[in-house]
C-alpha positions as CSV (number, residue, x, y, z in Angstrom):
1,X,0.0,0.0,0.0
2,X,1.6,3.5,-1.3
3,X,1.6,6.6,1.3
4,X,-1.6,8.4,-0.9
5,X,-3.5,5.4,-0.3
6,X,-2.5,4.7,3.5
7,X,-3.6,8.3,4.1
8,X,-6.8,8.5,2.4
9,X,-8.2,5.5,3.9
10,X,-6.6,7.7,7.3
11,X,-9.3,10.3,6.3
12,X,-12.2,7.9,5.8
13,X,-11.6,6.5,9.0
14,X,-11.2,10.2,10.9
15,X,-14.1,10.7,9.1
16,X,-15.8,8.2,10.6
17,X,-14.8,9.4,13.9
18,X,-16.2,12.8,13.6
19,X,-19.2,11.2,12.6
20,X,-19.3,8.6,15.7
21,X,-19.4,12.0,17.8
22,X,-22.5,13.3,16.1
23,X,-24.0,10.2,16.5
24,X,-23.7,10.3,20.0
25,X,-24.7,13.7,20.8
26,X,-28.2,11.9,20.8
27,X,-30.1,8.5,22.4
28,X,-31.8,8.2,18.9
29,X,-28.4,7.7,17.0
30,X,-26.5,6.7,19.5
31,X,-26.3,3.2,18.5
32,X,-25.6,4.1,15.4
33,X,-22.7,6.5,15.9
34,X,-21.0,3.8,17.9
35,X,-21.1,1.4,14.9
36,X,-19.8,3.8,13.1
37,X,-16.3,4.6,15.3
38,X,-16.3,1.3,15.7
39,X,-16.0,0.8,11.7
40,X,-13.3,3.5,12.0
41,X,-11.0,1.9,14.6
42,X,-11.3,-0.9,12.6
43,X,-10.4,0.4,9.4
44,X,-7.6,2.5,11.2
45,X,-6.2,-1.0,12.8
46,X,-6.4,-3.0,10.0
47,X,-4.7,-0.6,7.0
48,X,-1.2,-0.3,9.3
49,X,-0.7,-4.4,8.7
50,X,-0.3,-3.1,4.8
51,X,1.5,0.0,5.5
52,X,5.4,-0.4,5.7
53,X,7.0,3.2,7.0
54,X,10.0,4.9,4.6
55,X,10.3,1.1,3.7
56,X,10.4,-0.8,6.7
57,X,8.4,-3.9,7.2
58,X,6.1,-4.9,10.2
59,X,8.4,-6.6,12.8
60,X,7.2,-9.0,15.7
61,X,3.7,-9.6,13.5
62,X,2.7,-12.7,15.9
63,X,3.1,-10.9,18.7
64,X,0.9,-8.1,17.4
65,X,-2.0,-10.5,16.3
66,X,-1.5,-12.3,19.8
67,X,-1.7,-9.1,21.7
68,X,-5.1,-7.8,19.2
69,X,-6.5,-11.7,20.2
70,X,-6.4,-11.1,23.6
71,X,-7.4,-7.1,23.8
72,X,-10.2,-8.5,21.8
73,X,-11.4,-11.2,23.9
74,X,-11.0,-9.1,27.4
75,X,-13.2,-6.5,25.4
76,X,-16.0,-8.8,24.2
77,X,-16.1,-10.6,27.3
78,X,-16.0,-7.4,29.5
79,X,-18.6,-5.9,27.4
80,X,-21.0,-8.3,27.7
81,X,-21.0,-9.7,31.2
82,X,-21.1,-6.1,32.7
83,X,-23.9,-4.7,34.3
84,X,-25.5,-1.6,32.6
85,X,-25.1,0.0,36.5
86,X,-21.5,-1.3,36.2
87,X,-20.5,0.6,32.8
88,X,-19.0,3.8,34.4
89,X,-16.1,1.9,36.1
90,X,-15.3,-0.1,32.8
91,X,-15.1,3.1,30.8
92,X,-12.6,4.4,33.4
93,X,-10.6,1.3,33.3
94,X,-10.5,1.4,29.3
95,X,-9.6,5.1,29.5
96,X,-7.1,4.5,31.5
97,X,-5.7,1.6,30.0
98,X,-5.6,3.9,26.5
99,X,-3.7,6.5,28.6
100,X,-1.1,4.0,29.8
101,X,-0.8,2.3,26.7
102,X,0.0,6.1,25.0
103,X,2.8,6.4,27.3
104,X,4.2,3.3,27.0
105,X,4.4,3.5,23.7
106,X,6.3,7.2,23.8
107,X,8.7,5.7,26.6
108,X,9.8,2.9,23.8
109,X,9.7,5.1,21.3
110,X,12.3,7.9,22.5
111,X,14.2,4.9,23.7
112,X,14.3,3.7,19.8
113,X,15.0,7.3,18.8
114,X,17.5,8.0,21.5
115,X,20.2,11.0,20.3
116,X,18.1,11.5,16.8
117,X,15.2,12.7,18.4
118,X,14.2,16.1,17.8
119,X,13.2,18.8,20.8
120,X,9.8,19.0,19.4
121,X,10.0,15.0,19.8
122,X,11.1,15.1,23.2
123,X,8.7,17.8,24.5
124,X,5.9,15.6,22.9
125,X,6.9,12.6,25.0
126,X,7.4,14.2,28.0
127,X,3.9,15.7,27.8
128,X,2.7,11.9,26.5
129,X,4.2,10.3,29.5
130,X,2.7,12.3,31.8
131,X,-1.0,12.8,31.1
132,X,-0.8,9.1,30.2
133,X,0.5,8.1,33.7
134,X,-1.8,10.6,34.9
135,X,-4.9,9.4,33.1
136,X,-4.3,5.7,33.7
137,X,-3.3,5.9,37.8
138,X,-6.2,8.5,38.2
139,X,-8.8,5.9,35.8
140,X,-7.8,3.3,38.5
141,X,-8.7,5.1,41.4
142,X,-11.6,6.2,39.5
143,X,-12.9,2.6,39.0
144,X,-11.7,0.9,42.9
145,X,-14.1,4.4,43.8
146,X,-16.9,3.1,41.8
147,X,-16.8,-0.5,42.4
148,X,-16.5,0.1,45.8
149,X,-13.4,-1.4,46.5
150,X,-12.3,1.7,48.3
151,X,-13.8,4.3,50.2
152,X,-15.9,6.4,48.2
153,X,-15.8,9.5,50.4
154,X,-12.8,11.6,49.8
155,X,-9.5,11.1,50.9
156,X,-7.7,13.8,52.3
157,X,-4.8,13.6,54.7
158,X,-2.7,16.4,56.7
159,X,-0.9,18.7,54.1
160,X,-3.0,16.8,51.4
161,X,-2.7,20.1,48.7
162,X,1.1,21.1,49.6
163,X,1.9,17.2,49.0
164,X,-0.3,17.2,46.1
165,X,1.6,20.1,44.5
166,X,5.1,19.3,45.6
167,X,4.4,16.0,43.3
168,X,3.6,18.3,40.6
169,X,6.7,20.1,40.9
170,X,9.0,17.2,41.0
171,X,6.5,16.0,37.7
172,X,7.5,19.1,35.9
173,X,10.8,19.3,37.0
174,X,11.7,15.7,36.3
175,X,10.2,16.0,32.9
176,X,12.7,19.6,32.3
177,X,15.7,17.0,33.0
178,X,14.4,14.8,30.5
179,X,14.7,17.8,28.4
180,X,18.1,19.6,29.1
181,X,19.9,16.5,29.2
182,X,18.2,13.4,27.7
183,X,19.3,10.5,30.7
184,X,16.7,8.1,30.2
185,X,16.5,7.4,34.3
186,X,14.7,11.3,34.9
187,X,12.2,9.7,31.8
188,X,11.5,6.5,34.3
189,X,11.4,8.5,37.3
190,X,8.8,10.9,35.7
191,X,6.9,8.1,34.7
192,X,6.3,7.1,38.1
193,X,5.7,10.5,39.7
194,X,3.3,11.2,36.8
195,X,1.6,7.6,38.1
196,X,1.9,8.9,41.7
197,X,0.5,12.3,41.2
198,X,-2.5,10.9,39.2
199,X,-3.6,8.5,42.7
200,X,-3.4,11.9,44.5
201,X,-5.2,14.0,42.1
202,X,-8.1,11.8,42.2
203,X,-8.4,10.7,46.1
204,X,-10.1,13.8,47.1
205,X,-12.8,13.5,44.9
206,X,-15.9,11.6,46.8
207,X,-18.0,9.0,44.8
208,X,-21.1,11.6,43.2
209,X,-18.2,13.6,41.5
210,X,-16.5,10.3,39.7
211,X,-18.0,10.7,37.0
212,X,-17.1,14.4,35.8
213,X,-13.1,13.6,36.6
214,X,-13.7,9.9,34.7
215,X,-14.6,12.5,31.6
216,X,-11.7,14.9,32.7
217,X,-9.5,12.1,32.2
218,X,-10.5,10.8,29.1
219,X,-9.9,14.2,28.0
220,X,-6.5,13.2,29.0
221,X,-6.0,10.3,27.0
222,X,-7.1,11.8,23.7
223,X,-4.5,14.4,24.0
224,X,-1.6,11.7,25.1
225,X,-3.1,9.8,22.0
226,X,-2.7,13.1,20.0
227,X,0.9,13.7,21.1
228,X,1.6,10.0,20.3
229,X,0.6,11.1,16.9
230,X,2.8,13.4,16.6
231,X,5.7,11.1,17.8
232,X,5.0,8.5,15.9
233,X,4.2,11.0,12.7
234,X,0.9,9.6,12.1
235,X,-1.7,12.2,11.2
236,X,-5.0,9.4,12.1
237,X,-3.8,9.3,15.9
238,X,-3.4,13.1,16.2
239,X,-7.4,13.6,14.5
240,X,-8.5,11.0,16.9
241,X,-7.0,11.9,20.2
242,X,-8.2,15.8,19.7
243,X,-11.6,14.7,18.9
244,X,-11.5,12.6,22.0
245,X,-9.4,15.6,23.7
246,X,-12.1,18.1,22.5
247,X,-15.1,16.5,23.2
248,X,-14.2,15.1,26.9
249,X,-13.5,18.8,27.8
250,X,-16.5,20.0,26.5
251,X,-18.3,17.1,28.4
252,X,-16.3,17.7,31.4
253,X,-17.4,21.4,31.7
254,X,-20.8,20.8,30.8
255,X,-21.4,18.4,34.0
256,X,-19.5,20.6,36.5
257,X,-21.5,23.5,35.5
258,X,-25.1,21.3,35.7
259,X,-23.9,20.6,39.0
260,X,-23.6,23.8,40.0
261,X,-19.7,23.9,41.0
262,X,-16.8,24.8,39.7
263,X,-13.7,21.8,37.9
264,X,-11.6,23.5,40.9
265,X,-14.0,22.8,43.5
266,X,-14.8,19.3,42.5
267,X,-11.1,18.4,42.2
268,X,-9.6,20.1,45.6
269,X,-13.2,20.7,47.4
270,X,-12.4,17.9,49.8
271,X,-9.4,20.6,51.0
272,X,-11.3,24.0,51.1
273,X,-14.3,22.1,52.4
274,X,-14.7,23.9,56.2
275,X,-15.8,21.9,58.7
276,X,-19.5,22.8,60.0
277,X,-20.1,23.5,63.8
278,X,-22.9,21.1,65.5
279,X,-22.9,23.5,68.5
280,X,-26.0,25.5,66.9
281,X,-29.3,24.3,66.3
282,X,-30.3,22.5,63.3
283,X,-32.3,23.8,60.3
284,X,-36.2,23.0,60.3
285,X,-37.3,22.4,57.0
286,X,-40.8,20.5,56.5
287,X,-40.7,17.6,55.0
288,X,-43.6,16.5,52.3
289,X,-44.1,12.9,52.1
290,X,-46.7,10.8,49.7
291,X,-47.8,7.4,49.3
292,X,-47.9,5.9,45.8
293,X,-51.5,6.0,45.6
294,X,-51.0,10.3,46.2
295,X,-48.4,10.6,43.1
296,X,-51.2,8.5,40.9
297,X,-53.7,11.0,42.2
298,X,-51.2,14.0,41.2
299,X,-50.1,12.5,37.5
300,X,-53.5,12.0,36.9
301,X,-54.6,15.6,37.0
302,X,-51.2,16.7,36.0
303,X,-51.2,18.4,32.8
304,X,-47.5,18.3,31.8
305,X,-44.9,16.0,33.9
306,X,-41.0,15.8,33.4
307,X,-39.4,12.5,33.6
308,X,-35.9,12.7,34.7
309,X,-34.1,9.5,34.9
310,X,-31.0,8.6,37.1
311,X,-28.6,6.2,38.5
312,X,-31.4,4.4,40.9
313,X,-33.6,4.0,37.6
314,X,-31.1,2.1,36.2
315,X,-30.1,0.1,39.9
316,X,-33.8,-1.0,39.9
317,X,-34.3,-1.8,36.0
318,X,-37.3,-0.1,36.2
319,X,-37.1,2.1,32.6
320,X,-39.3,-0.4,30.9
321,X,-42.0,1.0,33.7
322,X,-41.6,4.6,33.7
323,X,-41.8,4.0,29.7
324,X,-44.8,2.0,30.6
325,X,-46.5,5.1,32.8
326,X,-45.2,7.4,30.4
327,X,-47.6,5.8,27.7
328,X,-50.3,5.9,30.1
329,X,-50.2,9.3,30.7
330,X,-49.6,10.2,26.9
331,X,-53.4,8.2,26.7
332,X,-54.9,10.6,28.9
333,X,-53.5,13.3,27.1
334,X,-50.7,14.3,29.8
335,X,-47.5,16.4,27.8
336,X,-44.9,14.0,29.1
337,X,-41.3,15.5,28.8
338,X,-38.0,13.7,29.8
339,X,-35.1,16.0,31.1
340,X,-31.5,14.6,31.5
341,X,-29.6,14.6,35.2
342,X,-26.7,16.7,35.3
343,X,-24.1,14.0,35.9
344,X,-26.2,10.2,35.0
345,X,-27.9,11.5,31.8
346,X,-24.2,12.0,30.6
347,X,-22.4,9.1,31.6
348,X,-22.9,5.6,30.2
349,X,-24.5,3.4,32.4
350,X,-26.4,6.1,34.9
351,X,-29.2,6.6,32.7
């Protein structure tokens, strides 16, 4: 396959990717757009097997197959023995196994190129490493949070945000080495700073806020998969890992603003959180309570309702019922609406 060919068929498949995301910008096509990606990674897979670089052949070809068996497998069996309530936490593990597998792949990379490599190159390595490490450690955290293998209250500690930056400092600084003077052992031990920092960037966060930092950080992972690209001088991984960049930014702000706080706040608010005195009396609110025989009497005179589904529709598998009552009320000539939660109508799994 000649280099006009390769990169056309590059196109069709970026192509397909931009039109993956306009699929899922809706529950009608949803389905549909992911097909459609999914015909893109494919195609984008499958064309490098008959793509040989400035003449060089595909080295280590069983290994590569054997390695594509088993992601495969994993993925099809994953996929279908998880529970719908149980997708956020997979997509966090996949994210972050996409971020680590980005950096890994810089790491062996500028350990190919070693002197020959440009500073353009080496910046876009450092930055790869990082926000991969950072991405895959914090993805981790993310999914022990979510399937409850860990606390999912926040975790803070004494000095929590001078520790936290400290690590980013000796992140940045390590990566500067890497920079000035090339030593392959300031790469390693940013690698596992970056891997340290990304456990403490996400322990603060309690369980109701997972989800916005599980987008934040696939946010990550599209831009390590971008500056991949650019290492590896192939244009389909830098389209790809901005759309995915793009997009899980967009998505990321978009939930922190419908939940009414600021990224900042969600991230550190664990640290600026002041503690409330118990000394006073407590508010008196009154409480309005109802049977389910008062809601029937309520829909039934209702002349518009808003259904707005959640995480504990989806825990009791009771959306073939609202859709049930929402047919009902449709008969009696009830405007029925449905409105999206802030956080579960956006994440896979919640809604």
């Amino acid at each position: 396959m000649n280099r006009d060919l390769y990169d056309l068929l590059g196109l069709l498949a970026a192509v397909c990717f931009v039109l993956a995301l306009k699929g899922l910008s809706s529950p009608k096509s949803a389905r549909r757009g992911n097909q459609i990606g999914a015909v893109g990674a494919t195609l984008a897979t499958i064309i490098v097997f008959f793509y040989a670089n400035e003449g060089r052949a595909l080295n280590h070809l069983p290994i590569i197959l054997a390695a594509i068996t088993f992601g495969v497998l994993v993925g099809t069996i994953a996929a279908r023995k998880v529970q719908m309530t149980q997708m956020p936490q997979l997509v966090a593990l996949f994210n972050g196994v996409g971020g680590g597998a980005a950096a890994l792949v810089a790491i062996v990379e500028y350990l190919k190129l070693g002197d020959k490599a440009t500073l353009a190159e080496v910046i876009a390595t450092i930055f790869t490493v990082i926000v991969g490490c950072i991405s895959f450690s914090g993805s981790v955290v993310t999914f022990l949070k979510l399937q409850e293998l860990m606390t999912t209250r926040p975790v803070v500690f004494p000095f929590g945000r001078a520790v936290i930056a400290l690590t980013l400092v000796g992140v940045l600084t390590t990566g500067g080495l890497v920079i000035a003077n090339g030593e392959n052992k300031w790469l390693l031990v940013n690698a596992v700073l970056s891997l340290l920092f990304g456990v403490l960037f996400v322990l603060p966060v309690g369980g109701a806020d997972v989800p916005i930092v599980i987008s934040l950080l696939n946010a990550f992972t599209g831009l390590t998969v971008a500056a991949s690209g650019y290492v590896l001088q192939t244009t389909l991984l830098i389209v790809a890992g901005t759309l995915v960049g793009a997009s899980g930014t967009i998505l990321t702000r978009e939930m922190a603003k419908a939940m009414g706080r600021s990224l900042f706040g969600t991230l550190f608010g664990a640290f600026t959180a002041k503690p409330q005195s118990t000394s006073g009396a407590a508010e008196t609110r009154s409480v309005k309570s109802g049977s389910a025989d008062d809601v029937a009497i309520l829909l039934n005179y209702a002349q518009r309702v808003v259904i707005v589904p959640g995480f504990g529709l989806a825990v009791a598998q009771a959306q073939h019922t609202v859709r049930e009552l929402a047919d009902l009320l449709t008969a009696k000539g009830i405007d029925v609406a449905y409105g999206i939660h802030p956080v579960a109508g956006r994440m896979p799994g919640h809604m």
